[in-house]
C-alpha positions as CSV (number, residue, x, y, z in Angstrom):
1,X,11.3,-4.5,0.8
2,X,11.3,-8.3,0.4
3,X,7.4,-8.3,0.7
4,X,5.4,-7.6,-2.6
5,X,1.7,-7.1,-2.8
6,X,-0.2,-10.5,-3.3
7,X,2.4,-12.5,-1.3
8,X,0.8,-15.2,1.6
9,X,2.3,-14.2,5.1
10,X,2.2,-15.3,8.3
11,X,2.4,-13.2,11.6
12,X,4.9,-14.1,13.9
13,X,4.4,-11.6,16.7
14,X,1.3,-9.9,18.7
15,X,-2.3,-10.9,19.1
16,X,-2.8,-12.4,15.4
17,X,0.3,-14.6,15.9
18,X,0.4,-17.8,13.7
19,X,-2.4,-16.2,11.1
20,X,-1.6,-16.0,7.2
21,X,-3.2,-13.6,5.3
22,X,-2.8,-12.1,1.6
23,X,-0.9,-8.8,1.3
24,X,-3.1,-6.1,0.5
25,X,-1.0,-3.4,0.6
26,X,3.0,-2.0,1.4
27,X,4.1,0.9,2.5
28,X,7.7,0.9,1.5
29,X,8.7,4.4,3.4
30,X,6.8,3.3,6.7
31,X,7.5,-0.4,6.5
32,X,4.4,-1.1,6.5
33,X,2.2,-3.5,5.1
34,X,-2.1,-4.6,4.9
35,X,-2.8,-8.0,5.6
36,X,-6.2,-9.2,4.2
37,X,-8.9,-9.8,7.1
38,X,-5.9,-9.2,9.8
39,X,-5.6,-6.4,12.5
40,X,-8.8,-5.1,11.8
41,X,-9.8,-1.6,12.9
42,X,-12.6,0.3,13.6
43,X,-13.2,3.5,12.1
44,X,-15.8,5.7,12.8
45,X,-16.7,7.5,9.0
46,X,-19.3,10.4,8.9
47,X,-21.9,10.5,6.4
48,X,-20.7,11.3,2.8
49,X,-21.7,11.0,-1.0
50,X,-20.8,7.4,-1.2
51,X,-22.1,6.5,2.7
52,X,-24.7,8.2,3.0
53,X,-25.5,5.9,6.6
54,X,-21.7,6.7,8.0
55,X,-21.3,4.2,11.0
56,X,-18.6,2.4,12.2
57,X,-16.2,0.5,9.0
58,X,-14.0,-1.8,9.8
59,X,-11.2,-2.3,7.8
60,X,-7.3,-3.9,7.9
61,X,-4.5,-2.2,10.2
62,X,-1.3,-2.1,8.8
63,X,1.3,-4.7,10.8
64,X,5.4,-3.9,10.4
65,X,7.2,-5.7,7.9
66,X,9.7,-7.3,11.0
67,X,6.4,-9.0,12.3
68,X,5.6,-11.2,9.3
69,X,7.5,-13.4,7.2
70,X,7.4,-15.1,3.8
71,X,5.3,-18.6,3.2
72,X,7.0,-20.4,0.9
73,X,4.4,-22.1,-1.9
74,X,6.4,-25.0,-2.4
75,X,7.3,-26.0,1.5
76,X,4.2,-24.5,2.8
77,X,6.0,-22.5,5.9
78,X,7.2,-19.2,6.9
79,X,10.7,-18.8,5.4
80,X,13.6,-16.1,4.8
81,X,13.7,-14.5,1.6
82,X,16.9,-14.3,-0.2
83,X,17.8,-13.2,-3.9
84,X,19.8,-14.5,-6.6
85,X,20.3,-13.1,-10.3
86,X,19.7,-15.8,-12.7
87,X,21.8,-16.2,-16.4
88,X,19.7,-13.3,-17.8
89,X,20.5,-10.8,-15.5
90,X,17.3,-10.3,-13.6
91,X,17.4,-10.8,-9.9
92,X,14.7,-13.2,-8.6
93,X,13.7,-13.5,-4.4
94,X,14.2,-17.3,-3.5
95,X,12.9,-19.0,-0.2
96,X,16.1,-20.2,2.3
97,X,15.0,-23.6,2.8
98,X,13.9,-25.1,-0.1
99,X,15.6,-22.7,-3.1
100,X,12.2,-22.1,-4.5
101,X,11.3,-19.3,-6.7
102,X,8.9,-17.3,-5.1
């Protein structure tokens, strides 16, 4: 996956369209990822050790990988990832537009 946890991304597609948002967590086998504070959910938790109220918790949905994209830090905008291995051997992801490391 070309999205790593901590990355800004933007939403391009459904009702949070157009927000950014850290990534919280991936789901590599689902394609999956947690946006911080987007596609919230309710969930309705019974009473236990650690809540002992229960109640209604919301908390971050997960949002498929094909409906974000990348924000560059450099050019400030959603961007295409691509990679390229540098003179030491490691491969690095870059943004499209500008070239930046990311």
């Amino acid at each position: 996956m070309r999205i790593r946890k901590g990355n800004l991304v933007e939403i391009i597609t459904g009702k949070e369209a157009g927000k950014r948002g850290k990534v919280l967590r991936v789901f590599p086998k689902q394609q999956r990822v947690a946006v911080e504070k987007l596609n919230l959910i309710k969930r309705h938790t019974k009473p236990t050790q650690q809540n002992p109220q229960g109640g209604i918790v919301e908390r971050e949905g997960t949002v498929h990988v094909t409906n974000i994209m990348l924000v560059c830090n450099r050019c400030n905008r959603r961007v295409r990832v691509g990679h390229k291995i540098l003179d030491t051997g490691q491969k690095v992801r870059i943004c499209r537009k500008c070239g930046e490391e990311i």
